[in-house]
C-alpha positions in Angstrom: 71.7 84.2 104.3 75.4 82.9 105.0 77.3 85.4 107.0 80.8 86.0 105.6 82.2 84.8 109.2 80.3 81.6 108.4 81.7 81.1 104.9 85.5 81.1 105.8 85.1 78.4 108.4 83.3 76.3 105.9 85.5 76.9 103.3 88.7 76.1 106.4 86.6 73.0 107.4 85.6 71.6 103.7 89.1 72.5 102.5 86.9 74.5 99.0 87.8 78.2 98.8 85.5 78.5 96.2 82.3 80.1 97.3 84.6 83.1 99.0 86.5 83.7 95.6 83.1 83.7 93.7 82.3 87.2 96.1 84.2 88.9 93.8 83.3 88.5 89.8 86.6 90.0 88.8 88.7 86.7 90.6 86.3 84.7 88.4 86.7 86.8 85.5 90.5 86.2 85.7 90.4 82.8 86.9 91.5 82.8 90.6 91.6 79.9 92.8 93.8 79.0 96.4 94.5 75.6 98.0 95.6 74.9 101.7 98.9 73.5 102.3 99.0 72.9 106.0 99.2 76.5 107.5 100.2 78.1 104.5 97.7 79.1 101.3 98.8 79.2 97.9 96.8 81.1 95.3 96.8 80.0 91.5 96.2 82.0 88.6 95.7 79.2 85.9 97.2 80.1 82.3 94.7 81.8 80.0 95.1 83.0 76.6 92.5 85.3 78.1 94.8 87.6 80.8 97.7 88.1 78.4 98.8 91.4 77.7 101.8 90.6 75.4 101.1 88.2 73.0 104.4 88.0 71.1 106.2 86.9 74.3 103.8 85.6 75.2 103.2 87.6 78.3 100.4 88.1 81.0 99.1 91.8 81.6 101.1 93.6 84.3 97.5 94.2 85.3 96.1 91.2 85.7 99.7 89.9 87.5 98.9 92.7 90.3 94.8 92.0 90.5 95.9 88.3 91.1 98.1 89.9 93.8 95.9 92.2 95.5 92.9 89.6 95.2 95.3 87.3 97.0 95.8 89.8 99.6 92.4 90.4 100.2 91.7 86.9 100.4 94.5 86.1 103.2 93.0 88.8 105.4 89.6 87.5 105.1 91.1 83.6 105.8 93.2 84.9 109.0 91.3 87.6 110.5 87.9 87.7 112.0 86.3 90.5 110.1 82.6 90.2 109.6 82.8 91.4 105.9 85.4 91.7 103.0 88.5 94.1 103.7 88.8 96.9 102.0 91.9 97.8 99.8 93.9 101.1 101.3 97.3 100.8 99.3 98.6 98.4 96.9 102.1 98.4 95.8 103.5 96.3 93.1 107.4 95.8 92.0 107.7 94.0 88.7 111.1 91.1 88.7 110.2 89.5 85.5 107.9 88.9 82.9 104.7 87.0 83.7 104.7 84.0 81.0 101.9 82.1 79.7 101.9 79.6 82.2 100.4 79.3 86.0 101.2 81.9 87.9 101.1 81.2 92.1 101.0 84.1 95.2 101.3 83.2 98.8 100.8 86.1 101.2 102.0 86.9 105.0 100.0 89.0 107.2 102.9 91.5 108.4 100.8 93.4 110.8 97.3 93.0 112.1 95.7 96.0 113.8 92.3 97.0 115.2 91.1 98.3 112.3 94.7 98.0 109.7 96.2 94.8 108.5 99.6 94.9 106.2 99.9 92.2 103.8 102.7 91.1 101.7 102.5 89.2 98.4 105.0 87.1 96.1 104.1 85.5 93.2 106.1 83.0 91.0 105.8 80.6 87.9 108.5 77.9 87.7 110.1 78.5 91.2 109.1 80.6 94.5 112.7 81.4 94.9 112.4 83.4 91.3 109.6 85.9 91.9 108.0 87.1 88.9 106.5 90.2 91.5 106.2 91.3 94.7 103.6 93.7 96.7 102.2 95.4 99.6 99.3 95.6 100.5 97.1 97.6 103.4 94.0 96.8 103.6 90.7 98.4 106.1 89.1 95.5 108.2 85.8 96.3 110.2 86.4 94.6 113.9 83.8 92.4 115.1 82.7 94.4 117.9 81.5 97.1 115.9 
């Protein structure tokens, strides 16, 4: 079996983020996918009639807007950490700008603090442009080391 170590520097070699979203069902569930971009990783949650929560707006679940966030998150510490396994969430903190419209939502996330066992994550997402944030969030997450 594939150790998880093993997956990310596929996925960083072959460019396909795939096999590490499809570790958890619930990112497949909602539709999550990432692309590199140089240095920088940009998540996509594709529109789907499927995560709305408002459908008079039409508007996407506030719900589904922060598990696209925190899955983000957890996906950006796996892709620039070393842990041997998936972090684990600790905190999550969402702030709501706007309304999440029908339409693809992005995230891009910056690792604010890296400790031994720690890491601090922050989260934007945005629809038409990144300087119009639909939501922001932080995120702490548990990461095993790789000498233990």
């Amino acid at each position: 079996m594939i150790s998880i170590t093993e997956m990310v520097a596929e996925a960083h070699a072959t460019g396909d983020y795939m096999p590490l979203i499809e570790l958890i069902p619930y990112a497949q569930v909602i539709g999550v996918n990432c692309e590199r971009f140089g240095e920088e990783m940009v998540f996509r949650l594709p529109r789907n009639p499927d995560n709305l929560g408002n459908p008079t707006l039409p508007a996407i679940h506030g719900g589904v807007i922060a598990a696209f966030m925190e899955l983000s998150a957890a996906f950006q510490v796996l892709l620039q950490t070393t842990t041997p396994e998936l972090p684990k969430i600790i905190d999550f903190s969402v702030d709501y700008m706007r309304a999440g419209l029908d339409r693809d939502t992005f995230a891009m996330c910056q690792l604010e603090r890296r400790g031994r066992r720690v890491t601090n994550c922050s989260v934007i997402a945005w629809q038409e442009k990144r300087t119009e944030p639909i939501a922001t969030a932080r995120a702490h997450f548990l990461v095993k080391p790789t000498d233990s």
